[in-house]
C-alpha positions in Angstrom: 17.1 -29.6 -4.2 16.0 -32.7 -2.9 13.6 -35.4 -4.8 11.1 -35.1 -2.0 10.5 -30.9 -1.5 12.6 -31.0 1.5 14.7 -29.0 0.0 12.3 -26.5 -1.7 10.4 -26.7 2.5 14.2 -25.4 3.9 14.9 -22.4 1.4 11.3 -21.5 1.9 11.6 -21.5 5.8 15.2 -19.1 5.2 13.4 -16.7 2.8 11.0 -16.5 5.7 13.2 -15.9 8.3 15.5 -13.9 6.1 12.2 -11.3 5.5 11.5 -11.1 9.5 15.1 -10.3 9.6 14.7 -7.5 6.9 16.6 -8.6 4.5 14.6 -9.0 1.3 17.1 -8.9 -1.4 18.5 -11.8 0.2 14.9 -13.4 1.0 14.1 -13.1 -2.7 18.0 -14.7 -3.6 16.7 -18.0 -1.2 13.3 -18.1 -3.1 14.1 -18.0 -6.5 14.0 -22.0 -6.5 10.7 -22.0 -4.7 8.9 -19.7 -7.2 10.4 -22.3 -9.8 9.4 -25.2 -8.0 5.6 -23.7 -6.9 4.8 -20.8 -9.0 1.0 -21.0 -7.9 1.2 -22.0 -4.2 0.1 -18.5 -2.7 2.4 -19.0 0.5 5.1 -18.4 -1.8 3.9 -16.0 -3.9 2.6 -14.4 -0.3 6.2 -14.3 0.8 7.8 -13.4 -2.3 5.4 -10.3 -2.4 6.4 -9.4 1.3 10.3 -9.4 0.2 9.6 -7.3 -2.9 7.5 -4.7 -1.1 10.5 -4.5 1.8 12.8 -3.9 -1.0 10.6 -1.4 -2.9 10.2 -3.4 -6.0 6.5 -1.9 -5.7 5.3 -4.0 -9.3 6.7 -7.5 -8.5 5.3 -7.0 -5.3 1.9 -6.0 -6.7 2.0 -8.6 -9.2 3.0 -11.2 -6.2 0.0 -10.3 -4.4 -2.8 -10.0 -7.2 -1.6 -13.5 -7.8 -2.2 -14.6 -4.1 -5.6 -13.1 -4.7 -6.7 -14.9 -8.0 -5.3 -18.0 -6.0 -7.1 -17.4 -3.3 -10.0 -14.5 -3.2 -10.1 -14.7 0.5 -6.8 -14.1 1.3 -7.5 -10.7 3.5 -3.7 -10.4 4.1 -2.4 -10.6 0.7 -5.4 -7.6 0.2 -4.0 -5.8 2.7 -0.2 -5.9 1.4 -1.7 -5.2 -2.0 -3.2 -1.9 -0.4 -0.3 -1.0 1.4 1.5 -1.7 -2.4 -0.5 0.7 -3.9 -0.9 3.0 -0.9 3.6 3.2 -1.3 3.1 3.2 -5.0 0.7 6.8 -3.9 -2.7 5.2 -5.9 -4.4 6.2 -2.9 -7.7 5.9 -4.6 -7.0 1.6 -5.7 -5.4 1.3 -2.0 -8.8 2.4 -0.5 -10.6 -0.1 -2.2 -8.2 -3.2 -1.1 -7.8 -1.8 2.5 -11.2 -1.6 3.4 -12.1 -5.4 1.9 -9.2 -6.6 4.1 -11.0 -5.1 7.1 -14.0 -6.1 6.1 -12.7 -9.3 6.1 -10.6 -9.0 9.8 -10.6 -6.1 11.4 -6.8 -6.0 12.4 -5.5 -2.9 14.3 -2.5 -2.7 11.6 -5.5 -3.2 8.7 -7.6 -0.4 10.2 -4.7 2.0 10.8 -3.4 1.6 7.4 -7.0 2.2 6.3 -7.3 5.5 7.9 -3.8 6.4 6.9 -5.4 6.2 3.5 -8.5 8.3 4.0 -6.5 10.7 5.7 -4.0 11.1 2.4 -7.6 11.2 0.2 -8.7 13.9 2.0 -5.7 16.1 2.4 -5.4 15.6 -1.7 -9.2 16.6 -1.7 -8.9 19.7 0.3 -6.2 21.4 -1.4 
C-alpha cells in the first residue's frame, strides 16, 4: 500500500468492480486492507456490506450496514440493503420498518418493489 492512499483508492475501485462482477468472496479478499485502512468511511463499509450480502454472510452484512447508518443516518441506500438483509435473514417485521424509511427517503422502483415484496410476505404469514 502506498504512503499516499493510492493504494488503498485501487483495491477499493477492484472490490467495486469485483462486486458488479458478482464475485464477493473475492471483493471482500481486495477489501480487507481498506476496512483496515478506513474502518469508518461508510463507502467502504457500504461496499463491504454489498459483498457480504452477495455471499450470504447475512450478519457481517447487517453489521456493515447499521454501521453505514450510525455514520451516516441519511444514507437511504445502506437502509435499503439493511431491509433487503433482514428481509433474506426472513425478520420480515425489522425489514418493513427499514424499507419503507428508504422510500420515504427516495422512492426508487427497486426500493418500492422490495417494499411490497415485504408486505406481501407479512400478510401471507398473517393469513394463515
Amino acid at each position: 500500500m502506498s504512503e499516499d492512499g493510492s493504494g488503498t483508492f485501487e483495491a477499493f475501485r477492484r472490490a467495486e468492480s469485483l462486486v458488479a462482477h458478482h464475485r464477493p468472496l473475492d471483493a471482500l479478499a481486495a477489501l480487507g486492507p481498506v476496512l483496515e485502512a478506513a474502518p469508518d468511511a461508510p463507502s467502504v463499509q457500504s461496499l463491504a456490506g454489498r459483498a457480504y450480502l452477495n455471499s450470504a454472510q447475512f450478519g457481517r452484512a447487517e453489521a456493515a450496514f447499521r454501521r453505514v447508518l450510525e455514520l451516516d443516518p441519511t444514507d437511504h441506500y445502506a437502509m435499503f440493503a439493511l431491509g433487503r438483509t433482514l428481509q433474506r435473514q426472513s425478520r420480515f417485521a425489522e425489514a418493513l420498518t427499514q424499507l419503507r424509511l428508504a422510500v420515504a427517503m427516495n422512492p426508487l422502483p427497486e426500493y418500492q418493489e422490495a417494499l411490497g415484496e415485504v408486505n406481501a410476505r407479512i400478510a401471507l404469514r398473517r393469513d394463515r
